[in-house]
C-alpha positions in Angstrom: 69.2 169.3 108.8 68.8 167.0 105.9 66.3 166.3 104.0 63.3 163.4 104.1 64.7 162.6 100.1 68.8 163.0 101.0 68.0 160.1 104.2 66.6 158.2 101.3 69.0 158.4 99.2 71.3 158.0 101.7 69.7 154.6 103.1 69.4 153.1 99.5 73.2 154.4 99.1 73.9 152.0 102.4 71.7 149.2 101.5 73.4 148.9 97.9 77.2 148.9 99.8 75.8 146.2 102.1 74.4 144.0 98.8 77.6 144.1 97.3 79.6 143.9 100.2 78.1 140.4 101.0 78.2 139.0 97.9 82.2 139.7 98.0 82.3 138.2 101.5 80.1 135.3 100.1 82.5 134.8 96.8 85.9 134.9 99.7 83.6 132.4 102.2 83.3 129.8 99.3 86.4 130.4 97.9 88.1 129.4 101.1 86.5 126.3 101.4 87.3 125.2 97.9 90.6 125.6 99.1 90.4 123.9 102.4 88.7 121.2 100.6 91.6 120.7 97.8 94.4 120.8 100.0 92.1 118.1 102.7 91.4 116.1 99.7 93.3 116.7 96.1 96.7 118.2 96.8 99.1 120.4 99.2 102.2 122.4 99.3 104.9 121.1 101.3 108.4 122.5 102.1 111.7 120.6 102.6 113.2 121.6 105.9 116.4 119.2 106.1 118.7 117.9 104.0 117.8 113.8 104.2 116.4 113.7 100.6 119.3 115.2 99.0 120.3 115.3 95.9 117.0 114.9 94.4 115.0 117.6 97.1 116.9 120.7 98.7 116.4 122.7 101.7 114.4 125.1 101.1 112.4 123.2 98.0 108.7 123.7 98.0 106.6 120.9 96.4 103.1 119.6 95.3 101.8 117.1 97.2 99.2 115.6 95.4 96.7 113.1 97.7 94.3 111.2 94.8 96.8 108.5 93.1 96.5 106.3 96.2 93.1 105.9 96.3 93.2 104.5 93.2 96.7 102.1 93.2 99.1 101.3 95.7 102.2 103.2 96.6 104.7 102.1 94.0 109.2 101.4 94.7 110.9 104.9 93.8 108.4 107.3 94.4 109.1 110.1 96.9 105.9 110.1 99.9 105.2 112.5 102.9 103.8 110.5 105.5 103.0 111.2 109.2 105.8 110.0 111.2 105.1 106.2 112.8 104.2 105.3 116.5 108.0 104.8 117.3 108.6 108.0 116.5 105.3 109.4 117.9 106.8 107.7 121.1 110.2 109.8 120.6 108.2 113.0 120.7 107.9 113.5 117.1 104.1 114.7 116.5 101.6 114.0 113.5 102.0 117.4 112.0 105.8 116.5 111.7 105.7 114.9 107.8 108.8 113.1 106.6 109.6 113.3 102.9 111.4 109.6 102.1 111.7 107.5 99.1 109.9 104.1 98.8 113.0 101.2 98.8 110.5 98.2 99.2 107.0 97.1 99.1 105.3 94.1 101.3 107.1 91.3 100.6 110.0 92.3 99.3 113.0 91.4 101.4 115.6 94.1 101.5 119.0 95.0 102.8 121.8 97.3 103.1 125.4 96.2 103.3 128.2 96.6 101.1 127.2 99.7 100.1 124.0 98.9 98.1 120.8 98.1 99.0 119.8 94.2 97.8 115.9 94.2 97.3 115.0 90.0 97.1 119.1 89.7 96.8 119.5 91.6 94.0 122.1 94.9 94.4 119.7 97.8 93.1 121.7 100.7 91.1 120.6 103.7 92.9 121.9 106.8 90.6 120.0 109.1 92.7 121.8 109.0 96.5 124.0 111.5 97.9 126.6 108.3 98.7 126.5 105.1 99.4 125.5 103.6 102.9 127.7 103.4 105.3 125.7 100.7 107.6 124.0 97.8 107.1 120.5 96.4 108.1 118.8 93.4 107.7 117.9 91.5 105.8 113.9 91.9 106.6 110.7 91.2 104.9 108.7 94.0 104.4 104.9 93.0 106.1 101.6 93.0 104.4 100.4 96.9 104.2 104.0 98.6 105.1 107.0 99.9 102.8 110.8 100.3 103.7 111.6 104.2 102.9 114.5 105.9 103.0 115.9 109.2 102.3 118.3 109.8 99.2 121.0 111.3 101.6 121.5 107.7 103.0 123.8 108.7 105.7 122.2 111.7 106.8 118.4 110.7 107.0 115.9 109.2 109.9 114.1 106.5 107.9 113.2 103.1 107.6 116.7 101.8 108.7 116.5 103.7 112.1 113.1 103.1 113.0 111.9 100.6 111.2 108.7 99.8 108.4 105.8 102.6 107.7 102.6 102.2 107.8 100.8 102.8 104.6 97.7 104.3 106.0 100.4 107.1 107.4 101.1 108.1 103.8 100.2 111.7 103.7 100.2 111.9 99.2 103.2 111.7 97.0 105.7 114.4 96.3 104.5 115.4 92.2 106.0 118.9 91.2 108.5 121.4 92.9 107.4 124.9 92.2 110.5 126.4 94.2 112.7 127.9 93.5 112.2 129.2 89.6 115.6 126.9 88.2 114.5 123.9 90.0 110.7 123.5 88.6 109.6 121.4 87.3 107.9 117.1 88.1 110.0 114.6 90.8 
């Protein structure tokens, strides 16, 4: 049998586990949102699962995807974007937690084209030192309309963009692609 002062000792021993117990499940609680809240609202990891964006992105590359810039200024031409694919592809049976990962060619009211081998933005040939290779198609030429850009990936031949299905919506743009973090050699901004 124990005694009257070991049961106390023994319920105060409890209490004080339970005290700090709660305030570590506390600290974890808001920790977690912070986090939800910063990848919802600030930035996110992302991982490249095919090849369309090669040279410049990998399989396999993990990236920052950072969500604030575009609050403040418009998507800008050369900047890599992750976007939620477009209704045509919706329609195809590609779903909104499907991101693409595509370079911006053209912004609203730009004409552009493929053929030759180059892409002509407003009939100019654009040097591109970043593709895999040069095009092996040709599309338009096409105007890009008010609040849509023409993307495409730097793996011309080899990538579902804006010459398959067509312009994207900006209010599909997920953030832009800032940083890879993996692997170790390949760190660094994009």
């Amino acid at each position: 049998m124990t005694s009257p002062e070991k049961q106390i000792e023994d319920t105060a021993f409890w209490q004080r586990v339970w005290r700090e117990q709660r305030e570590n499940l506390a600290i974890v609680v808001i920790a977690l949102i912070i986090a939800l809240l910063l990848r919802t609202l600030v930035a996110e990891p992302r991982y490249i699962p095919s090849d369309s964006m090669v040279p410049t992105l990998r399989v396999g590359d993990r990236l920052v995807v950072e969500k604030v810039s575009y609050h403040f200024r418009p998507p800008a031409r050369g900047e890599i974007v992750v976007f939620e694919p477009p209704k045509l592809l919706q329609r195809l049976g590609y779903t909104t937690d499907q991101a693409f990962i595509k370079r911006i060619i053209a912004e609203p009211g730009q004409t552009v084209e493929v053929k030759n081998g180059k892409v002509y933005l407003d009939n100019q040939p654009q040097e591109e030192d970043y593709i895999a290779e040069l095009p092996e198609y040709s599309w338009g030429p096409a105007q890009v309309p008010v609040d849509q850009l023409f993307v495409m990936g730097d793996n011309r031949n080899n990538s579902n963009d804006s010459h398959i299905w067509g312009f994207l919506p900006k209010q599909n743009i997920i953030g832009r692609a800032c940083f890879r973090f993996w692997p170790p050699n390949r760190i660094g901004l994009i």
